[in-house]
C-alpha positions, 0 to 999 in steps of 0.5 A: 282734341274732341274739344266741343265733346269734352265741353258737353261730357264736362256739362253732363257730369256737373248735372250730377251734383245739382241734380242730387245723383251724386256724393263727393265724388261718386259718379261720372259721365262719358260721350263719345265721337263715334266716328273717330272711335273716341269717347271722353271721360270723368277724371277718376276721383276730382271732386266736381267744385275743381273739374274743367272742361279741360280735365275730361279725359280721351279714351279709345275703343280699347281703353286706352287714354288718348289725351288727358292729365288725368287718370280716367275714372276707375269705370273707364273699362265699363264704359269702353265695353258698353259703347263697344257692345252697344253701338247706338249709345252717344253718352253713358252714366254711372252713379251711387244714387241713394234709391236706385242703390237700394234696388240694386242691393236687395239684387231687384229689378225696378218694376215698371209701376207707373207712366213716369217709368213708362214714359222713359223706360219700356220694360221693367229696369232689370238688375244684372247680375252680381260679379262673382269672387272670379270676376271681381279679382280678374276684371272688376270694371270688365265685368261690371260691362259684361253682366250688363250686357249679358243681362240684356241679351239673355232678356232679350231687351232692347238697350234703346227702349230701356237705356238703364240697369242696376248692377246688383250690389254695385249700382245704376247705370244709364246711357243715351244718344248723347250725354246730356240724355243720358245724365236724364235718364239717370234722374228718372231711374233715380224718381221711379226707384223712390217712387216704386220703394214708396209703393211698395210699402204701402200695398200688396197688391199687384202694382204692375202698370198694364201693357196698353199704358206703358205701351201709350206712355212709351210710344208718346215719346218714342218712335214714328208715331210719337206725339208728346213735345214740339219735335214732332210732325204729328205735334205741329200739325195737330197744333195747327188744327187747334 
């Protein structure tokens, strides 16, 4: 079942490591099929020198394991609530990156400071809020989905344009239309949350990148009129201009 799937979701989770987003075993990635309403998960707790492809887990829509040897990762009930309340995403990240952590301990958002956020990240990386005793002992993993998802909605974000978060205290989470994107965008958050601690120790000044460059570093990449890269109609028939 969902062998193709489970190849690509054992691919994005081994960038993990290589990419230096991960510690031991501190990190997983999804993908789902979203017309047979299954997503495929990280085995909780195999270290990545022993994951297969075969080893990733299937799940469906309710949290429910469908196919595996396995237990799915612990963060299994996040994702579930994530792909349910966020019907673009095709692939899911979760990660205990050092500088991306930091953030979400001191319950920070992420400020949008330079073009290498703007270039991936619309808005400012917001930190959702942390779980209370409650939340935490009635639905740990739940929870985590749904101040994330709270998060969003009470800022009136779009989960496309800003395919990230930090939940406070606990860490980074990103998403994507497929894994491999997702698992990209982790690194970015990862980049700009260093380069954004390095910034600020360094000025006091008012560091925000202004509206007009975010919004030409964001909509380069993104949307109808997006130029940068070989994809684009715009890129090819500028190309043949030149």
């Amino acid at each position: 079942m969902l062998e193709e799937l489970k190849q690509e979701v054992y691919e994005a989770n081994m960038q993990l490591p290589k990419l230096g987003l991960v510690t031991f075993t501190w990190g997983n990635v999804s993908g789902i099929d979203r017309e047979k309403g299954l997503f495929v998960i990280k085995p909780s707790g195999v270290d990545y020198d022993e994951l297969k492809p075969e080893d990733m887990v299937v799940v469906n829509l309710k949290g429910e394991v469908v196919e595996g040897d396995y237990n799915p990762s612990s963060d299994t009930p996040t994702h579930t609530y994530l792909y349910n309340h966020f019907p673009k995403i095709g692939g899911i990240v979760h990660t205990h990156s050092p500088w991306a952590v930091s953030f979400a301990a001191a319950k920070l958002d992420i400020p949008a400071m330079n073009t290498t956020h703007a270039d991936t990240f619309y808005t400012d990386i917001p930190a959702a809020d942390a779980l209370t005793k409650e939340e935490i002992e009635e639905d740990y993993e739940g929870n985590t989905g749904k101040t994330i998802v709270k998060t969003f909605e009470e800022r009136g974000l779009d989960y496309e344009a800003t395919p990230g978060t930090l939940v406070s205290q606990h860490g980074p989470f990103t998403w994507g239309p497929t894994p491999a994107k997702a698992v990209y965008n982790a690194k970015v958050l990862e980049v700009v949350a260093e380069e954004d601690f390095h910034t600020m120790q360094m000025t006091m000044d008012n560091t925000n990148l202004p509206q007009y460059l975010l919004d030409k570093h964001y909509y380069r990449k993104h949307g109808a009129n997006a130029y940068y890269g070989q994809n684009s109609a715009h890129s090819k028939d500028h190309a043949k201009h030149e």
